[in-house]
VEXDREN-2710 file (C-alpha; in Angstrom, 1 decimal):
% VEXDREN-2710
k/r/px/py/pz
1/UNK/0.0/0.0/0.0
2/UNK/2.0/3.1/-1.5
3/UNK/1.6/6.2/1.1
4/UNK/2.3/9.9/-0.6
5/UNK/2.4/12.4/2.8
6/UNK/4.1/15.8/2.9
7/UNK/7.6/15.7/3.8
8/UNK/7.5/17.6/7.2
9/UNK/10.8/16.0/8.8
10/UNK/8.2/15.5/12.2
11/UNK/6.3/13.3/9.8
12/UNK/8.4/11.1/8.4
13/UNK/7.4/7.2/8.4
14/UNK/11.3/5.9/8.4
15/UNK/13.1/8.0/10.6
16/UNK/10.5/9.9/13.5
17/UNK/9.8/8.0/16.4
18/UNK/6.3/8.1/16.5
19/UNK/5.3/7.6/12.4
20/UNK/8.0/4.7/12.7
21/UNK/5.9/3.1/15.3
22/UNK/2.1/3.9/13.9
23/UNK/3.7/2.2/10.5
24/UNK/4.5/-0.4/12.2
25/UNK/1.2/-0.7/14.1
26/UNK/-0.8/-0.4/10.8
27/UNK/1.5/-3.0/9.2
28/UNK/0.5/-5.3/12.1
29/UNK/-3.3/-4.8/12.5
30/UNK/-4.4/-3.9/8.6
31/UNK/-3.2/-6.9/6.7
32/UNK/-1.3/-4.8/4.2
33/UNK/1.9/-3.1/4.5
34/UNK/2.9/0.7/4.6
35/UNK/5.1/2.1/1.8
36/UNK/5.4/5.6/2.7
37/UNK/6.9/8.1/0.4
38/UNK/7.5/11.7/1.7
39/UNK/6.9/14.3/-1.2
40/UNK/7.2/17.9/-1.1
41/UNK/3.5/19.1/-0.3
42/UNK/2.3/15.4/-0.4
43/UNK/3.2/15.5/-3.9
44/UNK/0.7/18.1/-4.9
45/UNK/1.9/19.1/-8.1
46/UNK/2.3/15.6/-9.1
47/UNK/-0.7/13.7/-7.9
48/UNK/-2.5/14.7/-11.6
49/UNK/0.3/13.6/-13.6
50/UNK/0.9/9.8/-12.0
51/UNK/-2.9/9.5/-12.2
52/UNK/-3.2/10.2/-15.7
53/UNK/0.1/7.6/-16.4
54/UNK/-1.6/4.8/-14.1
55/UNK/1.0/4.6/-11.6
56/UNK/-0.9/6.8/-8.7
57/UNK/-0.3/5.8/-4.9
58/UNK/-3.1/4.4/-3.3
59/UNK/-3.6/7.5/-0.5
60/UNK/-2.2/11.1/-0.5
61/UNK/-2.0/13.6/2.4
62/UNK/-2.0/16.6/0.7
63/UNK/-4.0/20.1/0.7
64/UNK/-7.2/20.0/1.4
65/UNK/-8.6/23.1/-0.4
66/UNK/-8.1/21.1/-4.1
67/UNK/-10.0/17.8/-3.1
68/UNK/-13.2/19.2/-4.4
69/UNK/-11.5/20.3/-7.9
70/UNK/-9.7/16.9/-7.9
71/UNK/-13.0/15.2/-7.2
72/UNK/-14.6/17.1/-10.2
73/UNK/-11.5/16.2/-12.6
74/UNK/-11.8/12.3/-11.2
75/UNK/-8.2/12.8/-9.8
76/UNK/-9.9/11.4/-6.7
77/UNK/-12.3/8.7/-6.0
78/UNK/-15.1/9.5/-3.5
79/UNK/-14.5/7.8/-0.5
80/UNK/-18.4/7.0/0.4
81/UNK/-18.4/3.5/-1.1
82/UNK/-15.8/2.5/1.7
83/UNK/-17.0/4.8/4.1
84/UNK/-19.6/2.1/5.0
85/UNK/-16.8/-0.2/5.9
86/UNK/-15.1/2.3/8.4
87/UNK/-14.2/0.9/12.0
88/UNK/-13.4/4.6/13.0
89/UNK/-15.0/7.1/11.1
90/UNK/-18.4/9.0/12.0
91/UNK/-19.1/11.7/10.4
92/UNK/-21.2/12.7/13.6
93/UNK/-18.2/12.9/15.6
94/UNK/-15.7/15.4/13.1
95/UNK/-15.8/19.1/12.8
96/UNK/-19.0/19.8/11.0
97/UNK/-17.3/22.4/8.9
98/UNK/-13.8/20.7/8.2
99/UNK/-16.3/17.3/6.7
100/UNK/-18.4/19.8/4.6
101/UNK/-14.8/21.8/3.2
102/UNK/-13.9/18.0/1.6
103/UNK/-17.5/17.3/0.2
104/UNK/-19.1/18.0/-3.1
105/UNK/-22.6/17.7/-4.7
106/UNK/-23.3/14.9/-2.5
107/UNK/-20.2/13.2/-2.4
108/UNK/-16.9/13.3/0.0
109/UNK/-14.0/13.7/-1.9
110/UNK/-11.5/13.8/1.0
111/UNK/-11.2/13.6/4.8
112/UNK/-9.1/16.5/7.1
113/UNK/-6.4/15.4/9.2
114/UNK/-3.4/17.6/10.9
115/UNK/-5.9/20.3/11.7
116/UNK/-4.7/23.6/13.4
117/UNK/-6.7/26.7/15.1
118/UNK/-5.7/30.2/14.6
119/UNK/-4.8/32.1/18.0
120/UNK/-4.1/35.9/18.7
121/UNK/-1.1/36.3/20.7
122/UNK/-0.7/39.5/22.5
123/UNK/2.8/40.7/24.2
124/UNK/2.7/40.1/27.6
125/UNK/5.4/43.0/28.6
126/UNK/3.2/45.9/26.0
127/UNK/0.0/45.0/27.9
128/UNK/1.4/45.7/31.0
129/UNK/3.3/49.0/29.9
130/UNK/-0.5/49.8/28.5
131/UNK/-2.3/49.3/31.3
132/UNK/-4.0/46.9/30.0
133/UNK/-4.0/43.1/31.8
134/UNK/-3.0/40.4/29.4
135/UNK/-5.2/37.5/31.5
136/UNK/-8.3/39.5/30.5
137/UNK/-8.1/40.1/26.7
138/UNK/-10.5/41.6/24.3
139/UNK/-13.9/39.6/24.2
140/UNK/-15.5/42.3/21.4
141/UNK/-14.1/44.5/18.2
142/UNK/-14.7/47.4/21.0
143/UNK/-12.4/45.8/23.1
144/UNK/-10.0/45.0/20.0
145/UNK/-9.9/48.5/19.2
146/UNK/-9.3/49.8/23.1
147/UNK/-6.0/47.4/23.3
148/UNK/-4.9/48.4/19.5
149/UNK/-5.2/52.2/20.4
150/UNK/-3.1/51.8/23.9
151/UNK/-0.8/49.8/22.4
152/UNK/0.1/51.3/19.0
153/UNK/3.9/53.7/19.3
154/UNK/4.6/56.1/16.8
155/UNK/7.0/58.5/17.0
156/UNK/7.3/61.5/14.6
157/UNK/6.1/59.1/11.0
158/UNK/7.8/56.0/12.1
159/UNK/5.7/53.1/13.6
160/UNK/7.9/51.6/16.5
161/UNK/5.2/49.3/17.4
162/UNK/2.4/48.2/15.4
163/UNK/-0.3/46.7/17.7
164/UNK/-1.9/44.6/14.8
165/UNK/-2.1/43.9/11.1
166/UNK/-5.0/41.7/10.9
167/UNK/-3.9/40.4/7.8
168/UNK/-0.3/39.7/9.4
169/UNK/0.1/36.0/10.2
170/UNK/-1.7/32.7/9.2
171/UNK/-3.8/33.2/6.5
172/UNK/-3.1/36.8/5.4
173/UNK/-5.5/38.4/3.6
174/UNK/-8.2/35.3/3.5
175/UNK/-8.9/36.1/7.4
176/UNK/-11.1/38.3/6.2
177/UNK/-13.9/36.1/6.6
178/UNK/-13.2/35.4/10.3
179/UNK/-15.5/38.4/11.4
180/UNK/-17.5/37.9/8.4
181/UNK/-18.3/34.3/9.6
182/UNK/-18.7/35.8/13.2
183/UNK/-21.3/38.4/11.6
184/UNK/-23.6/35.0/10.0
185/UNK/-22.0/35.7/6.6
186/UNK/-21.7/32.5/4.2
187/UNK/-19.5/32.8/1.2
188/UNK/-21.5/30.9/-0.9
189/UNK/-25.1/29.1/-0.9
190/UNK/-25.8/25.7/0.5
191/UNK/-25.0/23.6/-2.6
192/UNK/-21.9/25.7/-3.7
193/UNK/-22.8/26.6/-6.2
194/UNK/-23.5/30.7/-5.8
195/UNK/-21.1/32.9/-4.8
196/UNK/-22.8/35.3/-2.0
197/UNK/-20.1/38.0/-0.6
198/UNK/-21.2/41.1/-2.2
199/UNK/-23.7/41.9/0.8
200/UNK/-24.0/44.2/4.5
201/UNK/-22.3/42.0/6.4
202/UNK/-19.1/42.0/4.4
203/UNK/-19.5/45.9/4.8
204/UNK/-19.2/45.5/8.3
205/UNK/-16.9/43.2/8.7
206/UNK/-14.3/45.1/6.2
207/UNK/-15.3/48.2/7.5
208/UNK/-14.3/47.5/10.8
209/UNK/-10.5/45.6/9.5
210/UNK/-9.9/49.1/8.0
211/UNK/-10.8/50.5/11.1
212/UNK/-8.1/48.8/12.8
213/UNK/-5.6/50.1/10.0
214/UNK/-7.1/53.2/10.5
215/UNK/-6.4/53.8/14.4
216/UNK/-2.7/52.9/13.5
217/UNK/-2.4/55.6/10.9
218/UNK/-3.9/54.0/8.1
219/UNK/-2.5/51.3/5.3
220/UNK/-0.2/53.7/3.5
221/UNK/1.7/54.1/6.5
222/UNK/1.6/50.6/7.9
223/UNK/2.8/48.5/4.9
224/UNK/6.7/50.0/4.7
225/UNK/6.6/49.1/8.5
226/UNK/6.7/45.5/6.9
227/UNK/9.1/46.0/4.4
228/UNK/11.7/42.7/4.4
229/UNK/10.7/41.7/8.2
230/UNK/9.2/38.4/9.0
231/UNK/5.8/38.6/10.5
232/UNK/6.6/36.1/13.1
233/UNK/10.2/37.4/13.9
234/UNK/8.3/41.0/13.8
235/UNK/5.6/39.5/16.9
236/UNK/8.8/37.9/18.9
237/UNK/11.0/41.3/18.7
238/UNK/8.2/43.4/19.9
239/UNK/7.2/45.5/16.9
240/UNK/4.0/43.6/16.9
241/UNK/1.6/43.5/19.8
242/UNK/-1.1/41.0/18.3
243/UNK/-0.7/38.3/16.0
244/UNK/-3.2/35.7/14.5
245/UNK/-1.5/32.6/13.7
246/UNK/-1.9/28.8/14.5
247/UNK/-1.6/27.1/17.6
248/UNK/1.6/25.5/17.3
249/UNK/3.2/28.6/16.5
250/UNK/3.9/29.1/20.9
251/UNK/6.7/25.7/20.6
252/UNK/7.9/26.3/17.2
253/UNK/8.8/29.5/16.3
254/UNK/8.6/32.7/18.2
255/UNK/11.6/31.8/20.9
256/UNK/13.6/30.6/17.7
257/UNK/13.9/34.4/17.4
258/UNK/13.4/35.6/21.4
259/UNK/14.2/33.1/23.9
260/UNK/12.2/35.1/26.6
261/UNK/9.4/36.0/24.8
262/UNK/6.0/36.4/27.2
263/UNK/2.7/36.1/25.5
264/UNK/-0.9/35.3/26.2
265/UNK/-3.2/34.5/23.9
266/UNK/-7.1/34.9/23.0
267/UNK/-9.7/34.0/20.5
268/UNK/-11.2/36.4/17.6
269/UNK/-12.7/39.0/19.7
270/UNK/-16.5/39.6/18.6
271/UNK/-18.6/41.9/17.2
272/UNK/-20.8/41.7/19.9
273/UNK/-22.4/39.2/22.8
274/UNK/-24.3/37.7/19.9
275/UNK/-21.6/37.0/17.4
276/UNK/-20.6/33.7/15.8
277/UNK/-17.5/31.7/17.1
278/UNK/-15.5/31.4/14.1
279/UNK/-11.9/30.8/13.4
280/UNK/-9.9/30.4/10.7
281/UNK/-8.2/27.0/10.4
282/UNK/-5.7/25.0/8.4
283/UNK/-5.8/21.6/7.2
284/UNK/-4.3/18.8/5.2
285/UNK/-6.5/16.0/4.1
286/UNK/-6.6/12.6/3.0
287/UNK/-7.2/11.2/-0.6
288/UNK/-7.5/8.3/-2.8
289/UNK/-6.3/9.0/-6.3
290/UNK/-7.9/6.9/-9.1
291/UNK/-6.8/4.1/-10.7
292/UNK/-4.6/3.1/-7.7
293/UNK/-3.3/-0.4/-7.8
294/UNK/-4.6/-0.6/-4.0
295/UNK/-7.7/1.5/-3.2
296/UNK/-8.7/-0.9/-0.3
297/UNK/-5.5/-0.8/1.5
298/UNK/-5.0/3.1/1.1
299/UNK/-9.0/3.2/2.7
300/UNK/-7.1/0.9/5.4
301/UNK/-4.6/3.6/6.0
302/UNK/-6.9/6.9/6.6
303/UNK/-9.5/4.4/9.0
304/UNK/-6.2/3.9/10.8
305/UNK/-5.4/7.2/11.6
306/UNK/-9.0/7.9/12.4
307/UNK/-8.7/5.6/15.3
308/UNK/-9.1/7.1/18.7
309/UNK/-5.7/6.4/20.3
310/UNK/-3.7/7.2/17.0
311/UNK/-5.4/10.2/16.6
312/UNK/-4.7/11.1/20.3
313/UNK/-1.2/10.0/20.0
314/UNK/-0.6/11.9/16.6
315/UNK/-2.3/15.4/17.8
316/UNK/-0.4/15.4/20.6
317/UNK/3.0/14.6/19.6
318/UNK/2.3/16.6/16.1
319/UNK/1.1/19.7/18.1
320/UNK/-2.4/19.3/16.2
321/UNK/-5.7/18.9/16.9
322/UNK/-7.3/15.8/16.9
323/UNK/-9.9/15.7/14.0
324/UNK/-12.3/13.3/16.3
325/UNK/-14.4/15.6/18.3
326/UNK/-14.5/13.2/21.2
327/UNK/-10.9/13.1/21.3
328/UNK/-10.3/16.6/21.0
329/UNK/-12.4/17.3/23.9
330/UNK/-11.2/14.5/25.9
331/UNK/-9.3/14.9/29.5
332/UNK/-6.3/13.2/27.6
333/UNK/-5.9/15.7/24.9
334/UNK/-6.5/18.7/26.6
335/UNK/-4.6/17.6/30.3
336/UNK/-5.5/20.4/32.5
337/UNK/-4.0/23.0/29.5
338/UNK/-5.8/26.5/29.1
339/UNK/-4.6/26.7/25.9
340/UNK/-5.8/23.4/24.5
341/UNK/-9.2/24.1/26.5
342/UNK/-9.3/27.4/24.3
343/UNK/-8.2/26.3/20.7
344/UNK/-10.9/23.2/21.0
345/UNK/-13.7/25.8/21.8
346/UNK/-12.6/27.9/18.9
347/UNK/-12.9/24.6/16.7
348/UNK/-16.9/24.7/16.3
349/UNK/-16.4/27.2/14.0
350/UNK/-13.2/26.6/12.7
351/UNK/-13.2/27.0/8.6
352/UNK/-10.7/27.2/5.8
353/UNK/-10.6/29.0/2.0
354/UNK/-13.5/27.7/-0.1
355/UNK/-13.0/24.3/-1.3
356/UNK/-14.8/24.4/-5.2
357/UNK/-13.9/23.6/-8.4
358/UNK/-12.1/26.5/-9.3
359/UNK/-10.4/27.2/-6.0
360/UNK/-7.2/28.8/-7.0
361/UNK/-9.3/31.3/-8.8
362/UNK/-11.0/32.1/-6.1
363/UNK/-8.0/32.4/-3.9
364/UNK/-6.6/34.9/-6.3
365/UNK/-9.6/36.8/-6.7
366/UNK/-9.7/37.1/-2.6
367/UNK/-6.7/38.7/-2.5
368/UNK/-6.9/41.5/-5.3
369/UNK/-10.1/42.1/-3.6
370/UNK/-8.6/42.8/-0.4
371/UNK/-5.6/44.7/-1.8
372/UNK/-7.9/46.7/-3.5
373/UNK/-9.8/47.8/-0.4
374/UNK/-6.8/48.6/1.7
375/UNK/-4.7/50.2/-0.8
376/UNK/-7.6/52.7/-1.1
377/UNK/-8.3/51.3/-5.0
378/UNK/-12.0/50.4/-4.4
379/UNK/-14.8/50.9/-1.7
380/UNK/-15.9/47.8/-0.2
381/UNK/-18.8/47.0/-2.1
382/UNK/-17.0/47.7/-5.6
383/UNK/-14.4/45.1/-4.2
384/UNK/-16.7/42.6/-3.0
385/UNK/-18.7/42.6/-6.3
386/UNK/-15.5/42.0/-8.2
387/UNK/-14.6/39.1/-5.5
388/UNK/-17.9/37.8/-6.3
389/UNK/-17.8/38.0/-9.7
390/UNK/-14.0/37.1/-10.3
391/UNK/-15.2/33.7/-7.8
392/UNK/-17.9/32.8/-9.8
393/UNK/-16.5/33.5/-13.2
394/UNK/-13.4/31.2/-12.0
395/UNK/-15.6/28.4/-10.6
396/UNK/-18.3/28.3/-13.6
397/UNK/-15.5/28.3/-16.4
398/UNK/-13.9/25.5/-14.4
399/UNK/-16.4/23.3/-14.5
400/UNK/-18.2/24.0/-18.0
401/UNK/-14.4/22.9/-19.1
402/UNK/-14.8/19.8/-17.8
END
């Protein structure tokens, strides 16, 4: 059973302790045997191309954004005629959102593992200096805009700290839906099949991320406070006050630059008491390319991983969170942690980009619409209008060219 996963050096199935020993486990319990193969984004550029020569692996982990294209282009198979067959999976025990990302007119292209949660971060030391007290954050965008105000230092037209570029971190310019989600905004209708941004609650929830620019001096000023600095390097060094970025980011990276660093952390503040918990939240996801030579055994594989004590074992070692709801909320995941208690109540509302046929359109036509907005090129319902339309144009061509 051939095994294409992305080539994180944590993950590797021949040299890390923990992959070495679930291979081994699989090989033991499964009747088949594990041939993993790292690849460079779980061979993401390649999948199409050994697909179409008939030598595809039998699973992938790989992006989970593309599954519903793939699925469209019968790069994929569905995986509901095993699904039946599963000794682990229930749907009603995933994240309802992170299941409906991977399906497609009526069919589940894909399943999520890895999953993270985006976190703000705040500096510790600028809270204190602010007034402000870091173990009682903002709870609502008037709050958000209280701590950015105390917290933001200019002096004469240089920024010495910017308290928070809400595009700055995880996600960029695509967390734009956080507090559009939080608002009861949908970016498209049921079926996917309708774009549905251009509308008041994207006004509201832009209008208020350009607020945020605007009580730091506004875009113009902010962007060549960016200029070649690392956003993460920028939070750790104390130029930044917030940042929104995944959970693992509190191990991995920011004391790689500041060994002392102090931070606390938060969810999304809301727009109000009555506001939607959403979050924005990463993925990679399993798939079963077509024409495999062993579709059963690659099935096998993503059961396996779906199974309550490797998912445990894998979240925790793999600073993820589990993709079993049970297990995610579960005394042995979360272990007395604040932290862990927090990022699994973000996860009801945890989504990622749109998953449609189409998708990298739509990614790119996210991001001019955004640019446009803040670089003062477009109001927000001009911009919205041309997301829309650039979305739907990119996801209707897609699939009348198939």
């Amino acid at each position: 059973m051939t095994f294409w996963y992305h080539s994180f050096p944590a993950w590797n199935f021949d040299t890390e302790e923990l992959p070495r020993a679930l291979r081994a486990q699989f090989d033991e319990t499964s009747g088949f045997k594990m041939i993993p193969l790292g690849r460079p984004n779980g061979g993401f550029n390649d999948v199409q191309t050994v697909v179409a020569a008939g030598t595809a692996p039998d699973v992938v982990k790989t992006q989970s954004w593309v599954q519903n294209e793939w699925g469209v282009l019968e790069i994929v198979q569905p995986l509901d005629p095993w699904l039946g067959t599963a000794q682990n999976i229930q749907f009603d025990d995933l994240w309802k959102e992170k299941l409906n990302a991977t399906q497609y007119q009526g069919k589940t292209h894909a399943l999520s593992y890895s999953i993270d949660a985006r976190i703000i971060f705040s500096n510790t030391v600028q809270y204190l200096e602010a007034g402000l007290d870091p173990e009682n954050p903002p709870q609502t965008w008037a709050d958000m805009e209280d701590a950015v105000t105390k917290t933001f230092k200019k002096q004469g037209d240089d920024i010495q700290v910017l308290s928070w570029d809400p595009f700055r971190g995880s996600g960029g310019v695509h967390t734009w839906m956080v507090p559009y989600w939080q608002l009861g905004g949908e970016i498209f209708n049921e079926d996917k099949t309708k774009f549905t941004v251009n509308n008041e609650l994207a006004v509201e929830a832009l209008t208020w991320l350009m607020r945020i620019y605007d009580l730091q001096g506004g875009w113009p000023s902010i962007a060549p406070f960016h200029t070649d600095k690392q956003n993460r390097e920028q939070t750790a060094n104390g130029e930044m006050t917030h940042y929104y970025e995944g959970n693992a980011v509190r191990n991995a990276f920011f004391r790689k630059f500041h060994p002392d660093f102090e931070f606390h952390y938060f969810g999304y503040p809301l727009p109000s008491a009555a506001g939607v918990l959403s979050n924005y939240s990463g993925d990679w996801a399993f798939c079963m390319p077509n024409g495999s030579a062993n579709p059963d055994g690659g099935f096998a594989v993503i059961d396996f991983f779906y199974e309550a004590g490797v998912n445990l074992e894998w979240s925790n070692v793999m600073d993820r969170i589990p993709v079993r709801k049970s297990v995610a909320e579960s005394a042995d995941y979360i272990q007395d942690d604040p932290f862990k208690e927090l990022i699994i109540k973000e996860m009801d509302g945890a989504r990622f980009v749109a998953s449609v046929p189409g998708a990298r359109g739509v990614l790119g036509a996210t991001g001019e619409a955004i640019n446009s907005i803040r670089n003062g090129e477009a109001t927000i319902p001009d911009a919205m209008q041309l997301f829309e339309d650039k979305a739907q144009t990119s996801m209707d061509e897609f699939l009348s060219n198939q």
